[in-house]
C-alpha positions as CSV (number, residue, x, y, z in Angstrom):
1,X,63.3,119.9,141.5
2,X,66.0,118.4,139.2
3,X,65.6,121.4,136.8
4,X,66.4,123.5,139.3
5,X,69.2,122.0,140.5
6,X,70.5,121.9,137.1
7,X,69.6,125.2,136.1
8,X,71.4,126.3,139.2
9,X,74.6,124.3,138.3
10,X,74.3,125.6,134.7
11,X,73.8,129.4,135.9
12,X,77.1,128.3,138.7
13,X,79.6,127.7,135.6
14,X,78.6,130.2,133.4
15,X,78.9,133.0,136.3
16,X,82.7,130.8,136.7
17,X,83.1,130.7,133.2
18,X,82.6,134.8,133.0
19,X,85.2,135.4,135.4
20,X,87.8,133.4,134.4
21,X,87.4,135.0,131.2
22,X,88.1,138.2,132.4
23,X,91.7,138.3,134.0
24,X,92.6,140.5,136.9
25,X,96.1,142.0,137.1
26,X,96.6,144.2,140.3
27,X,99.3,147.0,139.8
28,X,100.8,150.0,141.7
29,X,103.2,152.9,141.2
30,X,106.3,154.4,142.3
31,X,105.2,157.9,142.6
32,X,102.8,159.8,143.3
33,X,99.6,160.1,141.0
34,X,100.0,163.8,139.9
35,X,103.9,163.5,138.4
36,X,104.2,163.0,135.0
37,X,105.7,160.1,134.9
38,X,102.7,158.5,136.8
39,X,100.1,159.7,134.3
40,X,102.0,157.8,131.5
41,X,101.6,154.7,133.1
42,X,97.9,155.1,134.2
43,X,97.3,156.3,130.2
44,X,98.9,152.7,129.5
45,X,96.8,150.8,131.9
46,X,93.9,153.0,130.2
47,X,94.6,151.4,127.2
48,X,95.5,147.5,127.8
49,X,91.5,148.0,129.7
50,X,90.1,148.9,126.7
51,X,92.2,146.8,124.5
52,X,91.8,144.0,127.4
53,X,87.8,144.6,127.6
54,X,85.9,140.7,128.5
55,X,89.9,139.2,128.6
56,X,92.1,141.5,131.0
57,X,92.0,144.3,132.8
58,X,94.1,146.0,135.1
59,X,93.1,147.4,138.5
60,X,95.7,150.2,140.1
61,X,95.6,150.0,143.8
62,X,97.2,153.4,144.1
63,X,100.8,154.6,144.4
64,X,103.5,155.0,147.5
65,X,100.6,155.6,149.5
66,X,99.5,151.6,149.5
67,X,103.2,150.2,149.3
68,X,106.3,152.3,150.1
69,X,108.1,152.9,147.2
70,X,110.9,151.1,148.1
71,X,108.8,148.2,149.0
72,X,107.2,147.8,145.9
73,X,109.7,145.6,143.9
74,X,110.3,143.0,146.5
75,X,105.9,143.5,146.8
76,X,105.4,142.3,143.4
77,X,108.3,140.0,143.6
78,X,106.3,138.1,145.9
79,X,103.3,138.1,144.4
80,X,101.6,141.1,147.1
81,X,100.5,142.7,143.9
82,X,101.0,141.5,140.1
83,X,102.4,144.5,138.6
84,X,104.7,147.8,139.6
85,X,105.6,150.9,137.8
86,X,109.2,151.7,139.3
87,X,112.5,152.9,138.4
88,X,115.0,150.0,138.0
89,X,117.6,151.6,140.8
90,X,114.6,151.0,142.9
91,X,115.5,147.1,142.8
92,X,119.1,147.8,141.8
93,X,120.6,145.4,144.5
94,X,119.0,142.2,143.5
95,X,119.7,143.5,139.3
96,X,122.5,145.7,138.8
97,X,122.0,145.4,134.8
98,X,119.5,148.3,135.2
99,X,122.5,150.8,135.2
100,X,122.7,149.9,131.3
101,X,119.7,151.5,131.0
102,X,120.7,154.3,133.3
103,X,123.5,154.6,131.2
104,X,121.7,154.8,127.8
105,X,121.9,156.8,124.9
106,X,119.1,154.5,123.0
107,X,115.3,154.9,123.1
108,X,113.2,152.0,124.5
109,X,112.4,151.5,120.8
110,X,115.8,150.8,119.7
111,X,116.3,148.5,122.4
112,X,113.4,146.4,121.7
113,X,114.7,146.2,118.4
114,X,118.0,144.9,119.1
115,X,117.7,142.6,121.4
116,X,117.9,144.9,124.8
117,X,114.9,144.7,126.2
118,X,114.8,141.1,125.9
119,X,118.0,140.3,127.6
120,X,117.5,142.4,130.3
121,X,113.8,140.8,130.9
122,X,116.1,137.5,130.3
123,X,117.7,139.0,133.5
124,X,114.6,140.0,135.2
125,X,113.4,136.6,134.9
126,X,116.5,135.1,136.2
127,X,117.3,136.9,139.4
128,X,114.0,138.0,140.7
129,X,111.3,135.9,139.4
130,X,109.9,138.8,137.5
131,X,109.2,139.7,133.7
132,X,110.2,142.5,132.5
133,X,107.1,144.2,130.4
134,X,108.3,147.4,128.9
135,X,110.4,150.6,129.4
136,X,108.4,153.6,129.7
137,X,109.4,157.2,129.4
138,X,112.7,156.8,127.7
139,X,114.7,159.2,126.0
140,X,114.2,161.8,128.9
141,X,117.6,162.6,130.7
142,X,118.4,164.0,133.8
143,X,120.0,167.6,135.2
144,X,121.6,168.9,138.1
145,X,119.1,171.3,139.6
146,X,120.8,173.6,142.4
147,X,119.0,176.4,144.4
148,X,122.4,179.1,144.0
149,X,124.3,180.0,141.1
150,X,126.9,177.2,140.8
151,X,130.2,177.4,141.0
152,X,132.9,176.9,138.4
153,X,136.5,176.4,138.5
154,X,139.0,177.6,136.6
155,X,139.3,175.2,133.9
156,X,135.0,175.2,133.6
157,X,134.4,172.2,135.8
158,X,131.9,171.9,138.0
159,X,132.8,172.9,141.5
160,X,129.9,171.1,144.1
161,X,132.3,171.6,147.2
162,X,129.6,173.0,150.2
163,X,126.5,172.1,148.1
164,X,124.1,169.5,150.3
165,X,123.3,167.4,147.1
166,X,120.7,165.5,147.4
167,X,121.2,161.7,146.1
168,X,119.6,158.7,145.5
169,X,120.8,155.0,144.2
170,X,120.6,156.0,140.1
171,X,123.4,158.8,140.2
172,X,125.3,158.7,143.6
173,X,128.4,156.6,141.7
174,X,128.6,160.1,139.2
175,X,127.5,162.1,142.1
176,X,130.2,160.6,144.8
177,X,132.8,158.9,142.9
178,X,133.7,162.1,140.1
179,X,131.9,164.9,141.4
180,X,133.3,164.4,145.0
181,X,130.1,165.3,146.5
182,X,128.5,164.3,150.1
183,X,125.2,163.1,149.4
184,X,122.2,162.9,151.3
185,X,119.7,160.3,150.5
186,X,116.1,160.8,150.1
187,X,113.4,159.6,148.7
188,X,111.5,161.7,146.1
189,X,108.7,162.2,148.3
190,X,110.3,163.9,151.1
191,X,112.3,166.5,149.1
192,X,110.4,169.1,148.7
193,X,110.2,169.4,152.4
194,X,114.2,169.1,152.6
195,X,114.5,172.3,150.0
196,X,111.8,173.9,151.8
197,X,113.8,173.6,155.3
198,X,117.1,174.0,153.5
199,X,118.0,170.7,154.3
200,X,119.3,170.3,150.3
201,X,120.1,173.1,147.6
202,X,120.5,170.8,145.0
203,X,119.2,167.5,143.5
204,X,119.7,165.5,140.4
205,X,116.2,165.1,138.6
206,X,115.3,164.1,135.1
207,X,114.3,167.0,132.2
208,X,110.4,166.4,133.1
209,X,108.3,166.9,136.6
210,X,110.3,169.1,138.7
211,X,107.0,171.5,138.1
212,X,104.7,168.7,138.9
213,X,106.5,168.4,142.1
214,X,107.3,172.1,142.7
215,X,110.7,171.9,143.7
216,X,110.9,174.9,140.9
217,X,109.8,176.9,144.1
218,X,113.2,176.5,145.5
219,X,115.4,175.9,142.5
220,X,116.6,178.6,140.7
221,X,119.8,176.8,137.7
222,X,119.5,174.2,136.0
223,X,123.1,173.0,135.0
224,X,123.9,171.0,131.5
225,X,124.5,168.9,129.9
226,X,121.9,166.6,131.0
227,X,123.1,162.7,131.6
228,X,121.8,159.5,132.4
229,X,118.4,157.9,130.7
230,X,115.1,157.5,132.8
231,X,114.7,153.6,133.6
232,X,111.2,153.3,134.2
233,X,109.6,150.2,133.5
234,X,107.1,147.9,134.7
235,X,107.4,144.6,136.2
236,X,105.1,141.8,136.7
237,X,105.0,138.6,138.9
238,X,106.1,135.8,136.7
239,X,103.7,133.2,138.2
240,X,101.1,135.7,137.8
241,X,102.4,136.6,134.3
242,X,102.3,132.3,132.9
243,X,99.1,131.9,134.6
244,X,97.5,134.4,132.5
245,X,95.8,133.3,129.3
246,X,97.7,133.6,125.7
247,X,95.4,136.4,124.7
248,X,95.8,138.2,128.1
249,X,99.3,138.2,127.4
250,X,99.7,139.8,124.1
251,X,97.0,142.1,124.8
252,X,99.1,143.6,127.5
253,X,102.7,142.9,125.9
254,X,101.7,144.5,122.6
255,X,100.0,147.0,124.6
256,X,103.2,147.8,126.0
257,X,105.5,147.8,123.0
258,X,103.5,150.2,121.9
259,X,103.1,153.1,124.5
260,X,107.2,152.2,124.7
261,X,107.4,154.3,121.5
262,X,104.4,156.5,122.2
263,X,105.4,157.6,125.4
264,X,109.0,158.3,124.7
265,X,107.1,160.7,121.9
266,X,105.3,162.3,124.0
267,X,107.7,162.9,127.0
268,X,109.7,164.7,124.7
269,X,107.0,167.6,123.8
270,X,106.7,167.7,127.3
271,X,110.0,168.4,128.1
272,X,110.4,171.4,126.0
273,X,106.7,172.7,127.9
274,X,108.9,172.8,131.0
275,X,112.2,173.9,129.7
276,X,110.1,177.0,128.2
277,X,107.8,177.0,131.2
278,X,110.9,177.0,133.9
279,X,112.7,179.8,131.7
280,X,109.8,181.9,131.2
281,X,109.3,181.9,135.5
282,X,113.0,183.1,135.9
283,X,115.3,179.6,136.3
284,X,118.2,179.8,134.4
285,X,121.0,177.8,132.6
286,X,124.8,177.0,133.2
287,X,126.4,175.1,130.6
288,X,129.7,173.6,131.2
289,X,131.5,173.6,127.7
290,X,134.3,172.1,126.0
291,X,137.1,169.3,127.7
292,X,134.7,170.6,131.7
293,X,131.4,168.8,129.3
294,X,133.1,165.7,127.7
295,X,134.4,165.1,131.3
296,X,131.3,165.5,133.3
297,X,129.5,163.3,131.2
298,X,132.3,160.7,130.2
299,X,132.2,160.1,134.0
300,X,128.2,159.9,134.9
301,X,128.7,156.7,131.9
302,X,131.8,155.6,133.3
303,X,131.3,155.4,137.0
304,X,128.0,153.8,137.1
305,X,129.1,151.3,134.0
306,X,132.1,150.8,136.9
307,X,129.2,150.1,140.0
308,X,127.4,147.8,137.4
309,X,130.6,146.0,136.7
310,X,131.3,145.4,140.1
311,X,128.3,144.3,141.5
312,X,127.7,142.2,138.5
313,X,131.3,140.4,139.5
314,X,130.0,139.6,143.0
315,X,126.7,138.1,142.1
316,X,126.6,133.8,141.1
317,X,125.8,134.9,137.6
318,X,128.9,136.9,137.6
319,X,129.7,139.9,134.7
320,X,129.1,137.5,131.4
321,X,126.4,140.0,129.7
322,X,128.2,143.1,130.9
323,X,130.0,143.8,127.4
324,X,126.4,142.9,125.8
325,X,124.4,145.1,127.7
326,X,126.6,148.1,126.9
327,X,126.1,147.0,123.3
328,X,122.9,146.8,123.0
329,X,122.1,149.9,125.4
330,X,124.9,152.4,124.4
331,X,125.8,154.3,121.2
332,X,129.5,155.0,121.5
């Protein structure tokens, strides 16, 4: 009998033992599964689990559909789920650094080697009790998308008087404060319904997905330059992230550097699949040129550095790495 109470003990801790090997980390994403930006980050949990196999894994409990999008940072911030896939603007109250990547003219590479990345997970650390893993999709920049030829004024400037813009938090400083436009908030989920009803006619979006999410039905000009950098990135709980074993860590950390580069690779390809793919189904392109270009996009930098600024003066930590930031995160 004392065999096989032993044996039971002994079979107990090793079934333990096997499991606390392994390491769970629970993640969701901003968007939905079939946008582009979506499939990155499932191709990088892909490859911590194989990387991670017997020491860490990570287990996706789906997208907006399990936590609203706008839920999701305070979600992981409380430890509701370990790990989110969101744009920073999505959190940009509680961190209003994330406009330096908004703002950015670098790749997430460059910024990890300088010193970017890891002030601004410095930051992430600081004000929300997160860390701040990696910055997925960089390099991809955003257009004005409108539904009607736009308008011009005489000296080439962008004229978006009568347009129902679409906005959200990353552009509505460019959007509002040079553009002069009346924005109407919506989340990214809801607005192909809003072109479909004619609610909008025109929405900022980024070089990549607008085909995924076929708002391509209803948009007809694309407008450039492009401006603004993507700022996705992921974010995990940081009691979640020390409890996790050394290995666990630098499985998922190197994991992450890496598809940093990769994916900033491969957005680009994609992007030029869509320009081609977009042209080739009849959208076309108004480019605003000369003094009308170097003050469009002068401003989209300008404006939000101005909204990061600010809200950087009214928090406790005040505006000390505000000149850094642009440093590190802006070629001028």
């Amino acid at each position: 009998m004392k065999h096989t109470i032993f044996g039971g003990i002994l079979a107990t801790t090793a079934l333990a033992g096997t499991a606390y090997a392994q390491e769970t980390i629970t993640a969701v994403h901003a968007f939905p599964e079939s946008l582009i930006y979506t499939k990155s980050f499932l191709e990088f949990v892909d490859k911590v689990n194989a990387a991670g196999e017997g020491v860490v894994q990570i287990e996706v409990r789906g997208g907006p559909e399990a936590i609203g999008m706008f839920q999701q940072p305070d979600a992981v911030r409380n430890g509701v789920v370990d790990m989110v896939y969101t744009p920073g603007s999505f959190y940009a109250g509680a961190l209003p650094e994330k406009d330096a990547l908004v703002t950015s003219n670098k790749t997430a590479g460059e910024t990890r080697e300088n010193g970017g990345i890891e002030l601004i997970d410095q930051i992430h650390q600081e004000k929300m009790g997160v860390k701040y893993l990696g910055w997925f999709d960089s390099g991809v920049c955003y257009n004005l998308w409108t539904r009607d030829e736009p308008t011009l004024d005489d000296g080439g400037n962008l004229d978006v008087s009568g347009l129902k813009l679409r906005g959200n938090a990353v552009y509505n400083a460019f959007f509002t404060d040079y553009l002069g436009a009346q924005v109407i908030d919506l989340p990214t989920t809801e607005v192909y319904s809003a072109l479909e009803r004619g609610v909008v006619d025109a929405t900022g979006w980024t070089q990549i997905g607008l085909i995924d999410l076929k708002w391509n039905e209803f948009l007809n000009y694309r407008i450039e330059p492009c401006f603004f950098s993507t700022d996705l990135g992921v974010i995990v709980n940081l009691e979640k992230w020390d409890s996790l074993s050394e290995e666990a860590r630098k499985i998922v950390q190197d994991v992450a550097i890496a598809h940093e580069v990769e994916s900033a690779e491969n957005l680009g390809a994609k992007r030029d699949e869509d320009f081609a793919a977009l042209e080739e189904a009849g959208m076309q392109v108004v480019t605003l040129e000369g003094e009308a270009a170097d003050a469009y996009l002068g401003a989209a930098v300008e404006k939000t550095w101005d909204r990061m600024k600010g809200l950087m003066e009214e928090a406790p930590q005040g505006a000390d790495n505000y000149d850094k930031l642009i440093e590190l995160f802006y070629d001028k």
